[in-house]
N, C-alpha and C positions, 0 to 999 in steps of 0.2 A: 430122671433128672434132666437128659437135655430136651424132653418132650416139654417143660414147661418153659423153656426161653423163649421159642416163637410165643407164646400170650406173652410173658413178662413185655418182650418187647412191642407187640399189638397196644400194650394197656398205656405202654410207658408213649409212645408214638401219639395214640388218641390224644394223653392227656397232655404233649409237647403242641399237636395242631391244634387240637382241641382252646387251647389258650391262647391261640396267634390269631384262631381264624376269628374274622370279623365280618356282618353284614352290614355295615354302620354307613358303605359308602356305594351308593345307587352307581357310578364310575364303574369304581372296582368291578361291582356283579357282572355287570354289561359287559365289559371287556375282561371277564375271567371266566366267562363263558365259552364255551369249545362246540362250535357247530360244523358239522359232517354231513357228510350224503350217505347214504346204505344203498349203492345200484341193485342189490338182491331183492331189498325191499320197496327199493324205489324212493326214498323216505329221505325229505332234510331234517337231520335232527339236533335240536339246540339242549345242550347239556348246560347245568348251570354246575356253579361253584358248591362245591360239597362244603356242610357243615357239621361240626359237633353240634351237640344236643348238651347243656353241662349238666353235670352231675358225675360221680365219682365210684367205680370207674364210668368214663363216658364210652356209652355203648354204644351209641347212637348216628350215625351220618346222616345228613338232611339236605336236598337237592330240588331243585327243580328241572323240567325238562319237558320239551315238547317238540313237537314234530309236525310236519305239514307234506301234501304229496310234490310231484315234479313242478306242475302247474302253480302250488301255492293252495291248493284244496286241501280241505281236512282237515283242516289243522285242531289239534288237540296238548292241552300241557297239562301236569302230573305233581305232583308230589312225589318226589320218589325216597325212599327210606331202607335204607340200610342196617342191622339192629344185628348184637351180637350178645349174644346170652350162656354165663356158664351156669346156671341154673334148670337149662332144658328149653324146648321151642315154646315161643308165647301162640304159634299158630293165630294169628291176627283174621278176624275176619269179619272186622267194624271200623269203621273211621267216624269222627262225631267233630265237629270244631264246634268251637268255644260258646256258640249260641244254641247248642245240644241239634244240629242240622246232622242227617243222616248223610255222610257222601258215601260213590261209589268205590271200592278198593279191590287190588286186584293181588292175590298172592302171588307173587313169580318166584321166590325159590326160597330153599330151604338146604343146608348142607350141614352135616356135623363133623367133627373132627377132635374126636376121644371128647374134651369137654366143655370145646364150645360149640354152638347152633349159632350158626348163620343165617336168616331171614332175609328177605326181601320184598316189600311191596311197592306199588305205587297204588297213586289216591285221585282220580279224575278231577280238575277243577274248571270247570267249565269256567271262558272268558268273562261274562257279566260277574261270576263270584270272583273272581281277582281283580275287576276292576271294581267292587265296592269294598277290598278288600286294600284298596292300594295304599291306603294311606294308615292304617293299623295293621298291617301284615296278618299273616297268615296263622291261625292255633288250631292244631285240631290234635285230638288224641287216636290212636291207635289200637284198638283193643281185640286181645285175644283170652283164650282161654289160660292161657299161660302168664298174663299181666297183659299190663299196659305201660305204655311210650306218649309221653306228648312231644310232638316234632311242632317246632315253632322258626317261622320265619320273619323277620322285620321286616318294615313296610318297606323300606331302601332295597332291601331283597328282591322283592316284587314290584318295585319300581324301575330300575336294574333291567335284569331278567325280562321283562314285559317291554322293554325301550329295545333292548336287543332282538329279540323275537320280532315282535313288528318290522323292525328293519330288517331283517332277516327273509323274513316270509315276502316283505314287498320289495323286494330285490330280486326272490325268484318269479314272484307274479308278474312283474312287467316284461320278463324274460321273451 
């Protein structure tokens, strides 16, 4: 019995953010953005504003995120997805958006806990696809042997997100 209150509450939590959270304002994203250094890794890294995914229960969180080195080199940004399943692991190991385009994805974790699986991936979006992406946002589904996730971002999303990053990255480039 008290093993099932942490989900009650996870489900009930999702579906309380899950209804507030909004990508509708390019503003907001930008500055609900959380960017960090990692000196182990060397690494500025720009975290975006987490999203629910709707649908009932909402499983789903949806983020963007990227990183660049000391200099402003390398810079790379993500789709990151976070996916909770009492049904078993979906083991994801396809990413496809919406014009059936193969991206790359990378699994970084998996935990279970008696009857949920916890997932994690991110999904490479290399710069030219988010900026022709800017103004329809972002759709791509997720698939594993286990099912499938379509994680969807608004253009405002990646409008946001992509305004913050640039100023980001050329703050420490001029450095």
């Amino acid at each position: 019995m008290g093993r099932k209150w942490p989900a009650a509450i996870f489900g009930l939590m999702l579906l309380l953010v899950g209804c507030v959270s909004s990508a509708q304002d390019p503003v907001a994203i930008r500055d609900g953005a959380e960017f960090t250094f990692d000196r182990y890794s060397g690494l500025y890294w720009l975290l975006g504003r987490e999203l629910f995914m709707p649908g009932f229960p909402p499983d789903t969180l949806v983020s963007m995120r990227g990183a660049f080195g000391r200099d402003g080199h390398y810079p790379f940004l993500q789709l990151y997805a976070y996916h909770v399943s009492g049904t078993g692991p979906f083991w994801f190991h396809y990413a496809y958006d919406s014009d059936a385009r193969p991206l790359v994805l990378y699994y970084l974790s998996r935990e279970r806990d008696k009857k949920l699986v916890n997932e994690s991936v991110a999904v490479d979006l290399p710069r030219d696809y988010l900026l022709a992406h800017r103004d329809s946002g972002i759709d791509i589904r997720l698939e594993g042997r286990g099912g499938a996730v379509v994680a969807q971002l608004t253009a405002a999303y990646v409008q946001g997100f992509l305004e913050r990053f640039d100023a980001e990255l050329a703050k420490v480039a001029s450095k």
